[in-house]
C-alpha positions in Angstrom: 0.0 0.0 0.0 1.5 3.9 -0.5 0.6 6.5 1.6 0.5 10.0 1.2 2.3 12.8 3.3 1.0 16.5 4.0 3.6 18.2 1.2 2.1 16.0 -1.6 -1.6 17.0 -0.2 -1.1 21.0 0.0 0.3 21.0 -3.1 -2.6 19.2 -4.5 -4.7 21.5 -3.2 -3.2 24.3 -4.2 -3.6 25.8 -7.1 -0.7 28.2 -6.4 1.3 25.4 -5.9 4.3 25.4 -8.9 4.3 21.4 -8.2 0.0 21.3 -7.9 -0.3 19.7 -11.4 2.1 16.5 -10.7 0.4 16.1 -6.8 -3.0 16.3 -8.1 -2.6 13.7 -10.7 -1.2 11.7 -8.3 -3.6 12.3 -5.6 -6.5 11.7 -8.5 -4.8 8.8 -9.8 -4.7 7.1 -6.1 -8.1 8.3 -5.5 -9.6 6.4 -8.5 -7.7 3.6 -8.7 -8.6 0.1 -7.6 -5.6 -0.4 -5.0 -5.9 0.9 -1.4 -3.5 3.9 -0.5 -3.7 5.8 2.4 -3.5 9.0 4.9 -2.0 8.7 8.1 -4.5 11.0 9.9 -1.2 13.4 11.3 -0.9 14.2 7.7 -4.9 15.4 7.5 -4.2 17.6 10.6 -1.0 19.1 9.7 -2.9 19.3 5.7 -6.0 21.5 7.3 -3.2 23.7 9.8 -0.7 24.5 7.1 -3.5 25.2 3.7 -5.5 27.9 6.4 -2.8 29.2 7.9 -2.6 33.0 6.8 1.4 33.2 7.5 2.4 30.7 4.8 -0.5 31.6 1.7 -1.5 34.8 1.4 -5.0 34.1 1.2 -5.2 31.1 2.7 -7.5 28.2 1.9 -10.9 29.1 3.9 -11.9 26.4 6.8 -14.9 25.5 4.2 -12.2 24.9 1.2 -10.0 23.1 3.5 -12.7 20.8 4.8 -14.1 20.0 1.7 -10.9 19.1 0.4 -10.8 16.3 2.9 -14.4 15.7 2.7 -13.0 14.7 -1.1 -10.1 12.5 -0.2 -12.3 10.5 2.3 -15.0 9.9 -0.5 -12.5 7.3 -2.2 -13.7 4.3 -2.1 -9.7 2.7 -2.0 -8.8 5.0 1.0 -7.5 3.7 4.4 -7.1 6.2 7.5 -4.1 5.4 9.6 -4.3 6.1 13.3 -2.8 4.7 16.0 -3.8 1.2 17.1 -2.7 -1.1 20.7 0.5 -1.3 19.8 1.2 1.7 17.9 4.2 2.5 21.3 6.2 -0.7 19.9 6.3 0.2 16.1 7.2 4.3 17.7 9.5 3.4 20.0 11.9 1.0 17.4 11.6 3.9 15.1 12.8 6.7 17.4 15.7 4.3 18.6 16.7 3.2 14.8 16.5 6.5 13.5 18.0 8.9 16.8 15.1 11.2 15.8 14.9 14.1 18.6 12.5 17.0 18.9 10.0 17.9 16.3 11.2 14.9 13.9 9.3 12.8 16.4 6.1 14.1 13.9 7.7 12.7 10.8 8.7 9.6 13.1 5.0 9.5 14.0 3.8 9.0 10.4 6.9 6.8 9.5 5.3 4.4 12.3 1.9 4.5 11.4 2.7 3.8 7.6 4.8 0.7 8.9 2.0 -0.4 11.3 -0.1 -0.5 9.0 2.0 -2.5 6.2 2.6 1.0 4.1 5.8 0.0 2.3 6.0 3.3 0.1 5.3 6.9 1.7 4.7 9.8 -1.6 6.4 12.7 0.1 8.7 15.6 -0.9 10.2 15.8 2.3 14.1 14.5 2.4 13.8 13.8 6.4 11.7 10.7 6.2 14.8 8.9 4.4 16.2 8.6 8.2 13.6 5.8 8.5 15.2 2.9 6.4 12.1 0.5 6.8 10.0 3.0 4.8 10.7 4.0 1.2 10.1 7.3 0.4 9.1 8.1 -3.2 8.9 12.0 -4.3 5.8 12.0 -6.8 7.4 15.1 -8.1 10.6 14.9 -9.8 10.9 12.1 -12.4 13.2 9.3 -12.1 
């Protein structure tokens, strides 16, 4: 299964984005295709603070665009939410030893788990930081290989 990280989800919702065209083909080609891919529910979070947030876009996304964004993504039939489940600690705490993360890498080091708790072997994301986590492989949508 692939899972999707915030980066790949602003810039599929926004327009002003100068990568929106590649994340929203990827996002739609997830979204209507027959194999399951996911959301950790961190990235939805951090997805709804980061589009409304009036110090990074100027405008913003409204709360109403931002929510129905999400309200989109959940309508796919192939989607699967990942939150935190019994032993979600035990999948954490090997990933903050294996990968020495401190401070506020322990975010990324949250999804990192999730995706592996939940059998994610590919995480879409532009960010360069989740490539501490070697169980995980990271694949950036964005640039061609």
């Amino acid at each position: 299964m692939i899972a999707v990280d915030t980066n790949i989800l602003i810039y599929a919702h926004r327009e002003d984005s100068e990568w929106h065209k590649k994340a929203y083909e990827c996002i739609v080609n997830l979204a209507e295709g027959s194999s399951n891919w996911a959301i950790p529910w961190p990235c939805l979070h951090e997805f709804f603070s980061i589009a409304t947030h009036p110090r990074i876009y100027a405008p913003p996304s409204s709360v109403a665009d931002a929510i129905n964004q999400i309200e989109a993504w959940l309508e796919s039939p192939s989607l699967v939410l990942l939150a935190e489940s019994h032993d979600y600690w035990s999948s954490l705490h090997n990933i903050l030893n294996a990968s020495k993360v401190i401070g506020p890498m322990v975010h990324d080091a949250r999804i990192a788990a999730l995706c592996l708790q939940h059998g994610v072997k590919t995480l879409l994301s532009a960010d360069r930081d989740f490539s501490r986590f070697a169980s995980l492989q990271i694949k950036n949508p964005l640039i061609s290989e």
